[in-house]
C-alpha positions in Angstrom: 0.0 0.0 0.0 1.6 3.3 -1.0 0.9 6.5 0.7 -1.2 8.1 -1.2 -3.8 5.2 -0.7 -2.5 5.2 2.9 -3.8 9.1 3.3 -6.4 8.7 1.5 -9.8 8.5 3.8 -12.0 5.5 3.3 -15.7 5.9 4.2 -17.2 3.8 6.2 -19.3 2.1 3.8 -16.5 2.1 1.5 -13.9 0.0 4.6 -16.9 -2.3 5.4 -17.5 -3.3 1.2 -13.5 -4.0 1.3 -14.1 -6.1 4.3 -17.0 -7.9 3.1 -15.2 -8.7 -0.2 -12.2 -10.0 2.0 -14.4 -12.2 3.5 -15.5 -13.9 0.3 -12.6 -14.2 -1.2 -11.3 -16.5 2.7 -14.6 -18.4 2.2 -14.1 -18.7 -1.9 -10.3 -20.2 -0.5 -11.9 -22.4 2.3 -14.5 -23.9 -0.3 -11.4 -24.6 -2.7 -9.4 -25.9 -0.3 -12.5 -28.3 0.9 -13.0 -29.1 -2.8 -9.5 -30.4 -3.0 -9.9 -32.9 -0.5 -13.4 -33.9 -1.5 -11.5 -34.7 -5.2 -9.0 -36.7 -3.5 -11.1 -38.9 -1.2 -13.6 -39.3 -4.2 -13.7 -43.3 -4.8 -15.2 -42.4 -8.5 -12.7 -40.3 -9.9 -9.2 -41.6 -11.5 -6.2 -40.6 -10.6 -5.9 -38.0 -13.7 -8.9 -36.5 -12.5 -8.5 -36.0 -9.0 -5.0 -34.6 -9.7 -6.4 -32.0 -12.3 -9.0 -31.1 -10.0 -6.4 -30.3 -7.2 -4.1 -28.4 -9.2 -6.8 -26.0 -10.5 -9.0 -25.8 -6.8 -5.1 -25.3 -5.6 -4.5 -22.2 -7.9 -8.1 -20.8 -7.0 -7.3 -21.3 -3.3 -4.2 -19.5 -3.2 -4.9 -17.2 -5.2 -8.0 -16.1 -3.6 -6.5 -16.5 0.1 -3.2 -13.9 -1.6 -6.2 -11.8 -2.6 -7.7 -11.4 1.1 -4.4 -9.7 2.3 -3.9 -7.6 -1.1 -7.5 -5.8 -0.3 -6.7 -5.6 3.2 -3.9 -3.6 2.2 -5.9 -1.8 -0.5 -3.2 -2.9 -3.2 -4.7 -3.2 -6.4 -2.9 -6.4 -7.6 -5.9 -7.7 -5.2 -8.2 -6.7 -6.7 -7.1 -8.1 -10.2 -6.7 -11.3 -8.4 -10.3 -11.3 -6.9 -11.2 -10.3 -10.7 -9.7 -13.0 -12.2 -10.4 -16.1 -9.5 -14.5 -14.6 -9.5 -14.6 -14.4 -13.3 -13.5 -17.6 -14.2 -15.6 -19.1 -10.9 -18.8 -17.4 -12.6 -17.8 -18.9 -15.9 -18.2 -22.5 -13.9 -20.8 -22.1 -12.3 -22.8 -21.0 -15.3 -21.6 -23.1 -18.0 -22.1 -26.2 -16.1 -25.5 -24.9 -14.7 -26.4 -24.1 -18.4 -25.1 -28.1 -18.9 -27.1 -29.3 -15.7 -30.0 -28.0 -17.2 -30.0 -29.0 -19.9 -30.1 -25.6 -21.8 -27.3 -26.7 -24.5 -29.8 -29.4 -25.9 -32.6 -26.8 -25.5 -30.7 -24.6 -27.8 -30.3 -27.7 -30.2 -33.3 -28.6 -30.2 -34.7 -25.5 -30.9 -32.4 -25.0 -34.0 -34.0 -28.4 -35.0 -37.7 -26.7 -35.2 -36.6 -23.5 -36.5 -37.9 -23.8 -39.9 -41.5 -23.6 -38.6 -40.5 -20.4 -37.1 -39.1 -18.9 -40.1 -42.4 -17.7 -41.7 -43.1 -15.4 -38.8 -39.5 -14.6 -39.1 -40.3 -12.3 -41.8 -42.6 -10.2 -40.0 -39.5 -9.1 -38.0 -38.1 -7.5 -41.8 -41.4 -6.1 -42.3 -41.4 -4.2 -38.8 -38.0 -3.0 -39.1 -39.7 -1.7 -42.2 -42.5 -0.2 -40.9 -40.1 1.4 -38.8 -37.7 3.1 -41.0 -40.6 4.4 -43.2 -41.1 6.6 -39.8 -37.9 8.3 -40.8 -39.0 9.8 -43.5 -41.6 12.4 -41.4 -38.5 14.0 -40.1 -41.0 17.4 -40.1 -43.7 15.5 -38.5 -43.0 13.9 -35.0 -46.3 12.2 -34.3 -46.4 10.2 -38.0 -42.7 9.3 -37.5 -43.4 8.1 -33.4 -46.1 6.2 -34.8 -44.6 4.4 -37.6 -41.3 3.8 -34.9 -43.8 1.9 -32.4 -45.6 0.3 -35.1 -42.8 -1.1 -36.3 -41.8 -2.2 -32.7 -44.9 -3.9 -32.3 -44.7 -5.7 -35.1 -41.6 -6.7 -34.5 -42.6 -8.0 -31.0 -45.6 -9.9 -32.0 -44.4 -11.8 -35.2 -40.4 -12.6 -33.1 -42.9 -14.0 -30.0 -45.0 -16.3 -32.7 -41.6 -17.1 -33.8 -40.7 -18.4 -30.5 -44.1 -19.9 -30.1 -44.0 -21.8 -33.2 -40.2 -23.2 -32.6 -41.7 -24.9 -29.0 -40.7 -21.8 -26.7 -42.8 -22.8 -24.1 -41.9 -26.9 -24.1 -38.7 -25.7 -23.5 -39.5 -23.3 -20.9 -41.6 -26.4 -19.0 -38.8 -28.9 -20.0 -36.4 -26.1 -18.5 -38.5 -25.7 -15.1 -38.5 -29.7 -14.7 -35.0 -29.5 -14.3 -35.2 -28.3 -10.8 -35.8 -31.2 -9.1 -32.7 -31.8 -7.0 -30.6 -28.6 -5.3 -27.5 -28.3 -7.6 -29.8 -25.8 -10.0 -30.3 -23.9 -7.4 -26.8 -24.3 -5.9 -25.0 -23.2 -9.3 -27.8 -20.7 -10.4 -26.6 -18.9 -6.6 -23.3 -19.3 -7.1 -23.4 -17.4 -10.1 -25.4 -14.7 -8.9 -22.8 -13.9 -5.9 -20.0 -14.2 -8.3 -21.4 -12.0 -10.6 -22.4 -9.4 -7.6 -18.7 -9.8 -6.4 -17.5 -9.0 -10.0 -19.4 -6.0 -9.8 -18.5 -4.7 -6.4 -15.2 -5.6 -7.1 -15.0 -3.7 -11.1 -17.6 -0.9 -10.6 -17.8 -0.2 -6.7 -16.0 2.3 -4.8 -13.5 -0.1 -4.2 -11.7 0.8 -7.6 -10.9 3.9 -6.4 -9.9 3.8 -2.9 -7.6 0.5 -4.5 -5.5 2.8 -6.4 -7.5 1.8 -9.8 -6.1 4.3 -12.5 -7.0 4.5 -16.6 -4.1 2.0 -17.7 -5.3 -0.3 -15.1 -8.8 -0.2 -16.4 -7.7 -0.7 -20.0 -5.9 -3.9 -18.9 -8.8 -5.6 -17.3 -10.8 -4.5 -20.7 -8.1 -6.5 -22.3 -8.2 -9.7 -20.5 -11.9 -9.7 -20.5 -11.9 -9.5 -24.3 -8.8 -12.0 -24.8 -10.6 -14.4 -22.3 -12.7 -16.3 -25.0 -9.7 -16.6 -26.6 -7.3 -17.4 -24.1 -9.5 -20.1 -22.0 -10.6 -22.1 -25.6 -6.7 -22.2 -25.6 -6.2 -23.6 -22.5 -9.3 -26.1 -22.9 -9.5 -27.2 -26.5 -5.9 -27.2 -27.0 -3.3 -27.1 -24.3 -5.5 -29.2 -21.6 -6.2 -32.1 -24.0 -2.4 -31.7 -25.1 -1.0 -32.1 -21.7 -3.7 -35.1 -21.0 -2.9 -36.8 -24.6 0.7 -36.4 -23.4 -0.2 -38.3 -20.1 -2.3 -40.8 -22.0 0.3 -41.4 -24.4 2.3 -43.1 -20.9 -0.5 -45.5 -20.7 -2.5 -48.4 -22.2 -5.6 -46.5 -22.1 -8.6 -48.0 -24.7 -11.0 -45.3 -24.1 -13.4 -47.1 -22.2 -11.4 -48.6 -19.5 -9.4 -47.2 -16.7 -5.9 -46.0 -17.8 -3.4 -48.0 -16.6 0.3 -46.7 -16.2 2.8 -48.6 -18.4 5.7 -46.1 -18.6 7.6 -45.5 -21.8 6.5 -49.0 -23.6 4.6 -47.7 -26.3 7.5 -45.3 -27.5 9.1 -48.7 -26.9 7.5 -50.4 -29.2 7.7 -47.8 -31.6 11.2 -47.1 -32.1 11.9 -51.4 -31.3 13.9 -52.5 -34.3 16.3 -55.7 -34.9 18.8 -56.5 -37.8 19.7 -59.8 -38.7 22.1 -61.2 -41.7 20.4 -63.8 -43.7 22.3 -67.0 -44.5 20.9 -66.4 -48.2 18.5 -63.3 -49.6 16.0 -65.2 -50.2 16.0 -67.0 -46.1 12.1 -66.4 -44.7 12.3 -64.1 -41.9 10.8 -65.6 -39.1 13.8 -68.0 -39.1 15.8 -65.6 -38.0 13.8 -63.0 -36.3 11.1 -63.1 -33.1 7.8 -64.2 -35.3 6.6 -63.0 -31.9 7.5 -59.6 -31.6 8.8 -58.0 -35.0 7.7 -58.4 -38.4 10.0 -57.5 -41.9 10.5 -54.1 -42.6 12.3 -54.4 -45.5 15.7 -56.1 -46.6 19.3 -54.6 -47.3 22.4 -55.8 -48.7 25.6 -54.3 -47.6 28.7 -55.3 -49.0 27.6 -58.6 -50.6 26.0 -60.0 -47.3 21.9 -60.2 -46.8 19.9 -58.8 -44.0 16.7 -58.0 -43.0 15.1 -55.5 -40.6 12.6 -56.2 -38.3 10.1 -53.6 -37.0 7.8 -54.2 -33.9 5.2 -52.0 -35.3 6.0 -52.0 -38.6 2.9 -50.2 -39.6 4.5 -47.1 -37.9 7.5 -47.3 -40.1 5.5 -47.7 -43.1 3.1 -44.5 -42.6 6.1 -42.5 -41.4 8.3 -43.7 -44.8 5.0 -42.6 -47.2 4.4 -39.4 -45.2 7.9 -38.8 -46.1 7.5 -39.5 -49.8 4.5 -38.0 -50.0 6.4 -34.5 -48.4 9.3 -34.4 -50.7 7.1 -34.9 -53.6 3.9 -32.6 -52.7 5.8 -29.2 -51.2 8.1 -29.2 -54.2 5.3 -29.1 -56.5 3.0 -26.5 -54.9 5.6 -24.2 -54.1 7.7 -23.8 -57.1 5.3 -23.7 -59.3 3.1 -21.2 -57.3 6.4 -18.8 -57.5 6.6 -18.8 -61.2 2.3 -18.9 -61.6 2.6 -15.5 -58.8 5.5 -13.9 -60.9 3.1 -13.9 -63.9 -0.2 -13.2 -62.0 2.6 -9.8 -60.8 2.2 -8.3 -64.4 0.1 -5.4 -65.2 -1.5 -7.1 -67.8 -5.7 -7.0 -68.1 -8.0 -9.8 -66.7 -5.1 -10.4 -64.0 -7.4 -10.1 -60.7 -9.8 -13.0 -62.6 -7.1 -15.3 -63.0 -5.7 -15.0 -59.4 -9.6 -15.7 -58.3 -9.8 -18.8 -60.6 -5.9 -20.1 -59.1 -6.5 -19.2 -55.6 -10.5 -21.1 -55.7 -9.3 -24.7 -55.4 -7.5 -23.7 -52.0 -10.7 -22.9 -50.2 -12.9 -25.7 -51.8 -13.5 -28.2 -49.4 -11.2 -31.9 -49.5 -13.8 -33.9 -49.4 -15.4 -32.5 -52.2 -12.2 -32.3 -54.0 -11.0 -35.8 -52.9 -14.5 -36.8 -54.7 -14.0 -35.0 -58.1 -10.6 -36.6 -58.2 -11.8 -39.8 -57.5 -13.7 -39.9 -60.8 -11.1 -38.1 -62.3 -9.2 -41.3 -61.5 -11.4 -43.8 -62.2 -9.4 -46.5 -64.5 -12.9 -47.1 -66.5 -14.4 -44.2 -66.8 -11.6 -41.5 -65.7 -11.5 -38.4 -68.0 -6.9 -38.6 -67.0 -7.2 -42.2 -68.3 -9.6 -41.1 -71.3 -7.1 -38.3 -72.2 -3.7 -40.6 -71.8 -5.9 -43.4 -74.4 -6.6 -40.6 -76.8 -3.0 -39.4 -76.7 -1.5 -43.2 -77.3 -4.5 -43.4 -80.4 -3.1 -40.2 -81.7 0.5 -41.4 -81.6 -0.7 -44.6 -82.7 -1.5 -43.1 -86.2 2.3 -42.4 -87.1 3.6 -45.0 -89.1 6.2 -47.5 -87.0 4.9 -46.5 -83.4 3.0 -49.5 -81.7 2.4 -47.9 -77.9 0.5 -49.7 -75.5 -2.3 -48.0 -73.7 -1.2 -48.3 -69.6 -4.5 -48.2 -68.7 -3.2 -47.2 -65.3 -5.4 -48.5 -62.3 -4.8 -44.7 -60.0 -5.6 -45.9 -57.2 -5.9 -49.4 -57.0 -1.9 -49.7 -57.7 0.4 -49.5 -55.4 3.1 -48.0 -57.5 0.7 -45.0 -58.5 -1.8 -44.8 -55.7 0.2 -42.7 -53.7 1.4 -40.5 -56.8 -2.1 -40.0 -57.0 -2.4 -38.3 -53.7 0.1 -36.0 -54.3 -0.6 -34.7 -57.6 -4.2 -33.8 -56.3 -2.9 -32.2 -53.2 0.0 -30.1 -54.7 -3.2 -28.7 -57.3 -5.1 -27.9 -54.1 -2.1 -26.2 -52.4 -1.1 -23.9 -55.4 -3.6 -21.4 -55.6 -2.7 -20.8 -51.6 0.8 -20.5 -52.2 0.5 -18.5 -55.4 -1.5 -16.0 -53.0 1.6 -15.7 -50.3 4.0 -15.5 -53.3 1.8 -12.7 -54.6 1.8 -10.7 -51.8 5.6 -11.0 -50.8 6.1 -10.0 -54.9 4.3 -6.6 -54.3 6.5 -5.8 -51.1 9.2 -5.4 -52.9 10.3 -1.9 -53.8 9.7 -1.3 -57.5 12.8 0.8 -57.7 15.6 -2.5 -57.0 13.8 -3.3 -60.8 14.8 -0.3 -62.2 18.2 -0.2 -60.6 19.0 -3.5 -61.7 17.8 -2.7 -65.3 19.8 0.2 -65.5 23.0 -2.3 -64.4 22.1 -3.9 -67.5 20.6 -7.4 -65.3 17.6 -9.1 -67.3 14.7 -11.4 -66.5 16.6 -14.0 -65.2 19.5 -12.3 -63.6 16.6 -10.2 -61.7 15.2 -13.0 -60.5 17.9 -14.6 -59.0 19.5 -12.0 -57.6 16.5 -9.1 -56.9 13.5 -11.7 -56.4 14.1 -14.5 -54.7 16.8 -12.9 -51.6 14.1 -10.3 -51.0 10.8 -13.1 -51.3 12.9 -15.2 -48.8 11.0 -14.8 -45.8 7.8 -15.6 -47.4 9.7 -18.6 -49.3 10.1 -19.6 -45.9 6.8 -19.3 -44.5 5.3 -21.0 -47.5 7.4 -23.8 -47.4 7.0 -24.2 -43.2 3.3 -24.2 -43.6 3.7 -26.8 -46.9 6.0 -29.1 -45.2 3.6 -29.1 -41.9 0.6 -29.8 -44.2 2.0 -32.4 -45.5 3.3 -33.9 -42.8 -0.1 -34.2 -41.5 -1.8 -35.9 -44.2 -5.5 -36.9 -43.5 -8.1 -36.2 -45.6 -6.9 -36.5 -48.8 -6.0 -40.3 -48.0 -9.2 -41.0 -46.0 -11.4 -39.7 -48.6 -9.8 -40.6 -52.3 -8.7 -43.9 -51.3 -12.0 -46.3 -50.8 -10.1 -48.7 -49.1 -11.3 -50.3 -45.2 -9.2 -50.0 -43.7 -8.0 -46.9 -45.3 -4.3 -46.6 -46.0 -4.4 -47.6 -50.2 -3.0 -50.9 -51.9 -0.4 -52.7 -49.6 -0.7 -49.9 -47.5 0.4 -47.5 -50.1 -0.8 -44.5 -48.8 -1.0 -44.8 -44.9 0.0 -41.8 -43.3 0.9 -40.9 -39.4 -1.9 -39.2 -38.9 -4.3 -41.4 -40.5 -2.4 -44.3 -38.7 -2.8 -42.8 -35.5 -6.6 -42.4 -36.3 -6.7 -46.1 -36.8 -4.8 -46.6 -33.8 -7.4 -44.5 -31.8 -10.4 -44.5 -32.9 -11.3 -48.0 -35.1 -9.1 -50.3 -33.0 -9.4 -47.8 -29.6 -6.1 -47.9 -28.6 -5.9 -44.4 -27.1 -2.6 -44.5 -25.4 -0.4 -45.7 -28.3 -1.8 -43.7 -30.6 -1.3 -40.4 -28.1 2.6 -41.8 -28.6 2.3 -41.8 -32.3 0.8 -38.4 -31.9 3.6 -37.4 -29.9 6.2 -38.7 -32.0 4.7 -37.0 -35.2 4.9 -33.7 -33.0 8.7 -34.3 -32.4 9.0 -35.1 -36.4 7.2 -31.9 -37.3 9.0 -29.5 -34.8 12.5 -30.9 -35.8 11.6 -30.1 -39.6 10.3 -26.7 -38.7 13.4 -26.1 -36.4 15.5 -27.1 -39.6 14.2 -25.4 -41.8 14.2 -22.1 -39.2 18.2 -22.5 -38.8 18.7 -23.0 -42.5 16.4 -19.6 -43.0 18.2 -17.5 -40.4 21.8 -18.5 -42.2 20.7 -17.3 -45.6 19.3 -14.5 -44.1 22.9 -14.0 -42.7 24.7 -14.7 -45.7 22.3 -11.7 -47.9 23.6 -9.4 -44.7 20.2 -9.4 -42.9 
């Protein structure tokens, strides 16, 4: 507490609202406190639970019991504190109230009947209608007051049929059944006096006499905006990170209890064995476990034979065409998205057209793209294999040529099947690319052109040395975000190849992520595919930290 707050007189009222709020904020700490110990005595709970419980009824105690001796001293930090531990206490209390009652279905289920509300719908445009025709009897106040109400009527009676017709008031009774047992009203209380404390605490007198000042207003207005934000962050992402990290230690099949088994799914992972083979052609299982590995693939170094065995050789398999798939995907979407944004640069007419028609496949859905492409593919009736006939009957016609038609089977082979994911994915990808190449093109000072044309440098030479050292940042983002994309390949796979399980010919096209997904969710093994996550994670951070190190030295080397 600082002097000035220390000189400055505190009514009455004023000292008795700051010991009142004090008082909450011990009781919200001794209901934490109590809550931790009912979590941890609960019989019903597992262990993940209980401890997530305590670590977040821990933070609200102490921060709530820090609070009590920060208003006491009339600092503000308190008063932030109380903000913060009431805010997010209210949030509880009326999201899962909302949840208890059964108000999130309500809401559902009054989407489900809102077509027979629409009609009356209408009469809502017609009143706001009504109502702005009042605005034109600027001159004449009791014609536009009338049309104004009117129009307010209207709009009442016709948005209450609406409501009426939708099943307002089955919801309302379905709503009022829900009370039957004393957590409604527990919650319902809990957030009025959380809200009441929020306002004592934001709008009272207490600001003041706390040493509130403008910045420290502006900062609360902050966080109270960012909160959406920030909480979906720590609930839909980093909570059910950190608990697919814990799950990934476990043998968990969704259903079950999860059971603690250590590091053995990485284990099994990462499990390989070599063995020479007495001859190339020696069956594997005489030389390796049958019981723990299966063939991976065989090498032959230096005139001898051998063959490696995999534990989950499935892994290695998604991880080695997720690779492929990578090295031949980004390459094709990003350079030629450079050279298709260096054209769509020019000053030539019908230019904005063009970039629309390049950039539309990027925002199409997959599915529906996966689906065009899968007739596009078809071997029988595929316009690619149409087009590559007509081109072999064409050729055919020259005297002494005697080609073959492939017929190529697109995705039924598993020499082409994967071939045939990337070339639809890198046409997807361009028109995105081409847009990021675009806009790093026009940040580049017009005047480095000239320069260089003056030093006598032409297309080419402008290119390479004007073009793609300034472009290199967005060459970097481009290929970061093309690299991750691909590395997560999902949808493409799951969608083009009509395969059960999915994963192509031989396993052509199995990816980590759509491994994982077969890991998790088809043969619900939740903990070894949280490893397989995890493991993807690693893969994905070392190729972005790569790529990062390799950026910064050619940034380095062009004296940036």
């Amino acid at each position: 507490m600082n002097s000035a707050q220390l000189s400055n007189p505190v009514d009455n009222r004023t000292q008795i609202l700051l010991r009142l709020l004090a008082i909450w904020q011990g009781l919200v700490a001794a209901g934490a406190a109590a809550g931790i110990l009912l979590a941890l005595v609960n019989p019903g709970m597992a262990v993940w639970t209980k401890v997530l419980f305590a670590l977040i009824l821990a933070l609200a105690a102490v921060g709530s019991a820090f609070s009590v001796w920060l208003i006491l001293r009339r600092d503000h930090r308190g008063r932030v504190l109380s903000l913060v531990v009431n805010y997010l206490a209210f949030l509880v209390c009326l999201l899962y109230g909302m949840q208890v009652l059964g108000i999130f279905l309500g809401i559902d289920a009054l989407a489900g009947t809102f077509g027979r509300g629409l009609p009356f719908l209408l009469g809502l445009l017609v009143g706001y209608l009504v109502g702005a025709f009042g605005d034109r009897y600027d001159n004449y106040p009791q014609k536009q007051r009338f049309y104004r109400n009117a129009g307010k009527i209207i709009m009442v009676v016709f948005g209450a049929a609406a409501l009426v017709a939708m099943g307002i008031f089955q919801g309302l009774y379905t709503l009022v059944t829900r009370f039957d047992n004393p957590l409604p009203f527990v919650l319902l209380l809990g957030a009025v006096l959380f809200g009441v404390m929020i306002w004592a605490m934001w709008r009272g007198p207490t600001a003041e006499v706390m040493g509130a000042k403008s910045t420290h207003a502006e900062m609360l207005n902050g966080l109270l905006f960012l909160s959406p934000n920030l909480l979906g962050f720590l609930f839909f992402f980093a909570g059910p990170l950190l608990l697919s990290l814990y799950t990934s230690f476990t043998n968990w099949d969704a259903f079950g209890t999860r059971e603690w088994i250590g590091l053995d799914n990485y284990a099994k992972i990462f499990t390989l064995d070599v063995k020479p083979l007495d001859y190339p052609e020696q069956p594997w299982p005489e030389v390796l476990d049958a019981t723990r590995f299966d063939e991976l693939t065989r090498v032959n170094i230096f005139g001898k034979a051998y063959v490696l065995g995999a534990a989950d050789k499935l892994f290695w398999l998604a991880l080695r065409n997720t690779f492929v798939f990578s090295i031949l995907a980004v390459p094709l979407s990003v350079i030629p998205a450079l050279f298709l944004a260096n054209l769509l640069n020019s000053k030539l007419p019908g230019m904005k057209f063009f970039r629309a028609v390049y950039f539309l496949p990027s925002i199409a859905a997959v599915v529906g793209v996966a689906l065009i492409w899968q007739w596009l593919y078809n071997a029988a009736v595929g316009y690619i294999n149409y087009a590559i006939t007509s081109v072999v009957n064409f050729l055919n016609m020259f005297p002494g040529l005697t080609l073959v038609d492939p017929q190529v089977r697109w995705l039924s082979d598993t020499h082409t099947a994967l071939l045939a994911v990337v070339i639809m994915a890198a046409w997807q990808w361009i028109g995105f690319n081409t847009v990021l190449f675009l806009a790093g093109l026009q940040n580049i000072p017009g005047e480095l052109y000239e320069a260089a044309t003056v030093d006598g440098a032409g297309k080419w030479a402008k290119f390479w040395n004007v073009t793609l050292p300034l472009l290199a940042p967005t060459t970097f983002f481009v290929i970061t975000t093309a690299v991750i994309n691909a590395l997560q390949l999902f949808e493409q796979v799951y969608v083009l190849i009509p395969t059960e399980p999915p994963g192509g010919p031989n396993n052509a096209t199995l990816s980590l992520v759509l491994y994982l997904y077969q890991k998790g969710f088809q043969r619900f093994e939740q903990g070894y595919a949280s490893a397989v996550a995890w493991v993807l994670f690693i893969v994905i951070f070392a190729v972005t930290l790569i790529q990062y190190s390799r950026q910064r030295a050619g940034t380095k080397a062009y004296g940036g």
